[in-house]
C-alpha positions in Angstrom: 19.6 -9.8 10.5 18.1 -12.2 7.8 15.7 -10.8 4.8 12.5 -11.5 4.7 11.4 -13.2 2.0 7.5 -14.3 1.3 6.9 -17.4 -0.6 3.4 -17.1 -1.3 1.4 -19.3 -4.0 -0.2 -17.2 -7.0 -3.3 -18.7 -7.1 -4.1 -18.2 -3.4 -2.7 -14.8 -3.4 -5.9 -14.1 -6.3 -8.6 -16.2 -3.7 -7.0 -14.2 -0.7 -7.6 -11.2 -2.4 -11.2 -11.3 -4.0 -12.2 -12.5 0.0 -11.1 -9.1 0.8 -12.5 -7.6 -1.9 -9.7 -6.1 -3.1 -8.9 -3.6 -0.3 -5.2 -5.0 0.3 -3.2 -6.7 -1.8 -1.3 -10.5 -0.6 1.4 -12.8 -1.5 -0.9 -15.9 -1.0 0.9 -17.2 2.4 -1.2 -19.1 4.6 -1.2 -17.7 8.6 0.4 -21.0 9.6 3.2 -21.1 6.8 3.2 -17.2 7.0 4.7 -17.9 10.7 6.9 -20.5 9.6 8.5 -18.0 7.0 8.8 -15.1 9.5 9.5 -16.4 13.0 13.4 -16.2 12.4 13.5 -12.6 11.3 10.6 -11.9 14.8 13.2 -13.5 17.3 16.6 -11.5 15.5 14.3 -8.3 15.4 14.2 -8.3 19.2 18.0 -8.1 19.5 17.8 -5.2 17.2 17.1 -1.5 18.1 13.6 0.2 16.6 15.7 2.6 14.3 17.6 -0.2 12.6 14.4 -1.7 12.6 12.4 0.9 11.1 15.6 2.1 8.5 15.0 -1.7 7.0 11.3 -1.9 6.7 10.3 -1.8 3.2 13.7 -2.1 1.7 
């Protein structure tokens, strides 16, 4: 299965998080390039079982 690798933009990552007022932190990715980026790694994650899944996640 493919990495997943973010490529956000640093000055929308700071706007991103002052709208959320800090609480969580982002990598400045749009939702409609976010999807771009990830929609490889969603469709080889459903061939995969949850354990391999969940042994990767934050790795």
């Amino acid at each position: 299965m493919d990495k997943l690798m973010l490529i956000g933009d640093g000055d929308a990552r700071v706007g991103m998080e002052k709208y959320m007022k800090n609480h969580f932190p982002f990598v400045g990715v749009p939702k409609p390039e976010r999807t771009k980026q990830t929609k490889a790694v969603i469709k080889q994650s459903k061939h995969v079982e949850t354990v391999v899944l969940m042994s990767r996640v934050n790795k």
